[in-house]
N, C-alpha and C positions, 0 to 999 in steps of 0.2 A: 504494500500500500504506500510505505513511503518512498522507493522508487517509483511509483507512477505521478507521486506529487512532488518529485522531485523536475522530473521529463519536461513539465511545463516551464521550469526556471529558469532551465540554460540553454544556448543554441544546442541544434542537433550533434549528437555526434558520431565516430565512426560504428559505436557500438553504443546499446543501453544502458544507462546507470546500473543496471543489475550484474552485467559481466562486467561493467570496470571496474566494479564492487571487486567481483571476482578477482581480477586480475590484478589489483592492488594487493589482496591478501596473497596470489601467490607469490608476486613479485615482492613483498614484506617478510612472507616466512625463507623465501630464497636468499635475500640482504641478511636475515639472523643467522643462517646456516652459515655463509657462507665470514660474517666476521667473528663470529663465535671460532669457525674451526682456523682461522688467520690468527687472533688475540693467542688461540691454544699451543696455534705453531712458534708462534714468539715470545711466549712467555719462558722461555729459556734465555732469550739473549740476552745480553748486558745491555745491548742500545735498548730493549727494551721495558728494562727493570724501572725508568725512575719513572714512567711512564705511567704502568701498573700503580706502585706506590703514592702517584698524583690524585688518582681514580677510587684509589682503597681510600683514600682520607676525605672523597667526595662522597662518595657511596657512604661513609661511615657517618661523617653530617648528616648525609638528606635521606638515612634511612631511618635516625633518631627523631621523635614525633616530640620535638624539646616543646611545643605549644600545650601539645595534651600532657605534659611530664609537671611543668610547670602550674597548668590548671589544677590537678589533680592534687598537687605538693599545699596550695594557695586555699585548695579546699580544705586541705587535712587542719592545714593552721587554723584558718577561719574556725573551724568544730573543733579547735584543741586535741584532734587527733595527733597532731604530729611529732615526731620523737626528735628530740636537740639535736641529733645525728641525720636526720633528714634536713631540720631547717639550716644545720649549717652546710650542708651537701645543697642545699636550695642558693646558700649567699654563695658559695663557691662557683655556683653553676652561673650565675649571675655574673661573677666579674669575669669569665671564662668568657662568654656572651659579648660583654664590653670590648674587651680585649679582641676577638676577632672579629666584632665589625670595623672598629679600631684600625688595625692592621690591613682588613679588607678594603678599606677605605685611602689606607695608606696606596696601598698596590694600585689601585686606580687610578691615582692623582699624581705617582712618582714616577711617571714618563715624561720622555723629552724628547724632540726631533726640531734640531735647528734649522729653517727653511730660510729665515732673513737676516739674523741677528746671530752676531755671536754670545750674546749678554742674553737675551731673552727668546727663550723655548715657545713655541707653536702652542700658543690657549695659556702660557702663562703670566701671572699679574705682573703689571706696571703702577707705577704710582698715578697715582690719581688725577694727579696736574699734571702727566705730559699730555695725556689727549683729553679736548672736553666736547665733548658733544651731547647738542642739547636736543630737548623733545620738541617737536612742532605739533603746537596747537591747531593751528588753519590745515582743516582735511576740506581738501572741495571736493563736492559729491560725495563725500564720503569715505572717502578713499585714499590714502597715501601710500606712497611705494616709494624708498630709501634703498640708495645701492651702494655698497661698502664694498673696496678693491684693497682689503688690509686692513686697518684699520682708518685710511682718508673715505671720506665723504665723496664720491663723484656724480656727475648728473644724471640720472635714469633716462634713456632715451630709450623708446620700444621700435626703434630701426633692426630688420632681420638682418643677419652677420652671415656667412657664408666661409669657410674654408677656400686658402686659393688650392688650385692644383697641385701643387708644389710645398705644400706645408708639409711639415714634419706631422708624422704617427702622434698623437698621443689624445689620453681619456683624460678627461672629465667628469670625477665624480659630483653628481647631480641628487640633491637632497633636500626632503620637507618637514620641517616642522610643526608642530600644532602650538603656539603660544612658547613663553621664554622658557619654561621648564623642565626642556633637554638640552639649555645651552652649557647647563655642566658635563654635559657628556661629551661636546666640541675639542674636546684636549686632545683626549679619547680616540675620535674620531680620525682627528689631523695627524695624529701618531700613529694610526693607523693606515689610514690610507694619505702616502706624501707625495699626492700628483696633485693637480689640481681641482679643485671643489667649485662648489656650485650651491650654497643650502639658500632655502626660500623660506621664510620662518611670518607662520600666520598669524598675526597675534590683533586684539580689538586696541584702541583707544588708548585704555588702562594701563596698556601693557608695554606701552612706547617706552616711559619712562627705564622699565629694569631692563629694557633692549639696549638703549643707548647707553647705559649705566654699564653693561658688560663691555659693549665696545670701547669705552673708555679707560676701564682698567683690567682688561686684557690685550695680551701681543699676539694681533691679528696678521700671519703671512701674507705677502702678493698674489700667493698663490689660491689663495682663497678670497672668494668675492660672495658679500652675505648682503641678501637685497628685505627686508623690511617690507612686508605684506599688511599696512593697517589697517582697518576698518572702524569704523564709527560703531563705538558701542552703541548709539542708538538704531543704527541701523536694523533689523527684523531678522537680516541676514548674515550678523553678527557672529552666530554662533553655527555656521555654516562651516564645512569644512572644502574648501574646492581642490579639493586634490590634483585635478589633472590641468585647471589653471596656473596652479602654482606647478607645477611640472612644467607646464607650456612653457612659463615666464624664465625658468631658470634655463632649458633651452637656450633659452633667444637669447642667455647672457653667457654661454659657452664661449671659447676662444680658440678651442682644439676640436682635430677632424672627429674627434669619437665621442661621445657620452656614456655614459652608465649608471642607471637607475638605482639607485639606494636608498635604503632608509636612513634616521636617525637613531633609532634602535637595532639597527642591522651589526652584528657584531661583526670584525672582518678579522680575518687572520694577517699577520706581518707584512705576509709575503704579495698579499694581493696585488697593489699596484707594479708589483716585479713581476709576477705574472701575468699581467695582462698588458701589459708592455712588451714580452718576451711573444706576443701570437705572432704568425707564421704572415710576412707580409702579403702575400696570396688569400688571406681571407679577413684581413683589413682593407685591404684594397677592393677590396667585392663590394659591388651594390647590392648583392641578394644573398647577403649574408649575416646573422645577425648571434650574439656570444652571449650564452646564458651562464649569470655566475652562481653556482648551485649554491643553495640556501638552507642551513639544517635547525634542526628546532632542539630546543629543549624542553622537556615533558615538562609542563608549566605546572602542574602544581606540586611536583615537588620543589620547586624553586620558591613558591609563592608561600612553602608553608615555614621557610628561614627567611622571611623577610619582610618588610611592612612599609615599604614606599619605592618611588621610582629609582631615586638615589640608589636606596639599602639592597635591593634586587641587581641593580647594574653592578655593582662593588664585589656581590656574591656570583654572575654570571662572569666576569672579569676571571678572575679565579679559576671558575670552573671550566670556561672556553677551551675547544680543541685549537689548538697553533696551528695541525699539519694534520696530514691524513693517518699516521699513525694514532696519535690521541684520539682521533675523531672517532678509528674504527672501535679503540677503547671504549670511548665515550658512549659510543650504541653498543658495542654487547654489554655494557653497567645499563645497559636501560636509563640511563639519564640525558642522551641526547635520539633524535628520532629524524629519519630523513624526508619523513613529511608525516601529515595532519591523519590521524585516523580515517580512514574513507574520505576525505575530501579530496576532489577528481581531479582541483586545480594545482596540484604539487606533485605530479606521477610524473616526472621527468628526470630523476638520478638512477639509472636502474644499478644493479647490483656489480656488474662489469666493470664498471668507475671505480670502483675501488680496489682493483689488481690492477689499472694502468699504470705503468711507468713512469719515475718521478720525473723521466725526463720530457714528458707529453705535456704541454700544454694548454692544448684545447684534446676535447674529443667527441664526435660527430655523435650526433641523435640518432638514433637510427629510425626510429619513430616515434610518433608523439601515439600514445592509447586514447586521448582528449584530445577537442579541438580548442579548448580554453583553456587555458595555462596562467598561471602568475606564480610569481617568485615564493 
């Protein structure tokens, strides 16, 4: 029943919701076979011991139900059930708690990648008085749009841009934000990926003020241009979210032959922009050719049950990230990371083969899509 009221929702595809159903679960139970008995072949080697041991202390976290441990400890005290040996094992577990978001927090924020300055790191602070920039009151129509090339001010003009012939290779990572509230993760990101950027950040009115307030004491690269999306909180459409405008818009303020679609919660591995810089000039230079960067998930509630905000969740996912495809294949047989959505149709594009390619492969070819709709 709920396959036939699914059929209504999405274009058609090569087959019915009921066999891709199907073929999801085999191509899931074949991905577990097949990194389960990879993790068994290597849990001998030395290159792969500290690996193991990164995963044993991940597993050993987010298998402890510290929420229900703690309710349960919180109850016994409340009803004077509880023995001086529990309540002090209660403070101990507490400042244990402190201490690794503490730490985990450290880890997040103790990266650095110099792109302009030798003194100042890519998203780290500056004193307050070297740059000031202020909020603008006058929206006409409703509407302001702010375009930062570093951290200067420059004009927004919505003239389309074009690559010449003859430009050099290179991406453009391309990103959206919802409001200032992932701009802590921007350090993160810039250390992450150290090609050029593109983030579009939506914010209403209210929220000009802590946009400019970051760009003023943070060191903003050249290599990063953040354009300011405001809208009039009075506006109806305020709290509207236009995703594929603000894609549009970042687009058109590219300056390289390539783009690549990302999020701001997208977590990327080191290597990524070396990788994708490293494709095979033959399928950058194609017009009918287009490079999906495969996207893996983390089974979200165990994440969600060590952690209690955007921040405290980013800090603990930090941590837990695969770097490289070894971690990775770690990472799915602990069952803590997953290479797509339980039966959802739109993420069946990593099949199982991807993972015995060659580290010296680059890209490698689809061989078919099972869906005709797809996203990251």
């Amino acid at each position: 029943m709920q396959n036939k009221e699914l059929d209504g929702l999405f274009p058609d595809d090569h087959i019915s919701v009921y066999y891709t159903v199907l073929h999801f679960r085999a191509i899931h139970k074949t991905e577990g076979e097949l990194v389960s008995n990879l993790s068994l072949q290597w849990s001998q080697e030395e290159c792969f011991r500290p690996i193991l041991e990164k995963y044993d202390s991940v597993h050993l976290i987010l298998e402890f139900k510290e929420n229900d441990w703690i309710q349960d400890v919180r109850a016994a005290i409340s009803n004077h059930t509880a023995t001086s040996a529990l309540i002090e094992q209660y403070h101990d577990f507490q400042s244990v708690l402190i201490t690794r978001k503490l730490q985990l927090r450290s880890e997040f924020y103790n990266v650095s990648h110099y792109s302009d300055s030798p003194i100042h790191c890519d998203g780290c602070d500056i004193p307050r008085n070297q740059k000031k920039v202020k909020a603008i009151l006058n929206y006409q129509n409703g509407l302001l749009i702010r375009k930062f090339v570093g951290n200067e001010e420059v004009e927004y003009t919505d003239t389309p841009w074009f690559p010449s012939n003859d430009q050099k290779f290179d991406v453009t990572a391309i990103v959206t934000a919802f409001g200032y509230n992932r701009l802590f993760a921007l350090r993160q990101f810039m250390y992450r990926y150290q090609g050029p950027i593109v983030l579009v950040i939506y914010a209403t009115s209210t929220q000009e003020i802590h946009l400019v307030r970051y760009i003023s004491t943070h060191f903003i690269p050249k290599r990063v241009t953040i354009l300011f999306y405001l809208v009039s909180r009075y506006l109806k459409s305020s709290t509207v979210f236009p995703i594929n405008r603000l894609r549009n818009l970042a687009i058109r303020n590219i300056r390289t032959t390539h783009f690549l679609i990302l999020d701001m919660d997208l977590r990327l591995s080191l290597n990524t922009y070396k990788e994708v810089m490293s494709l095979p000039q033959f399928l950058y230079q194609s017009n009918r050719s287009a490079v999906i960067l495969p996207v893996f998930f983390y089974i979200g509630k165990q994440i969600l049950a060590h952690c209690s905000s955007t921040e405290s969740c980013s800090y603990l996912s930090n941590w837990i990230q695969p770097e490289n495809k070894l971690e990775l294949i770690e990472c799915i047989n602990r069952k803590i990371c997953i290479s797509n959505k339980n039966n959802i149709r739109t993420h069946m594009y990593v099949m199982p083969e991807w993972f015995t390619t060659s580290k010296e492969s680059h890209v490698s070819r689809v061989r078919c899509f099972i869906t005709n709709f797809m996203e990251p």
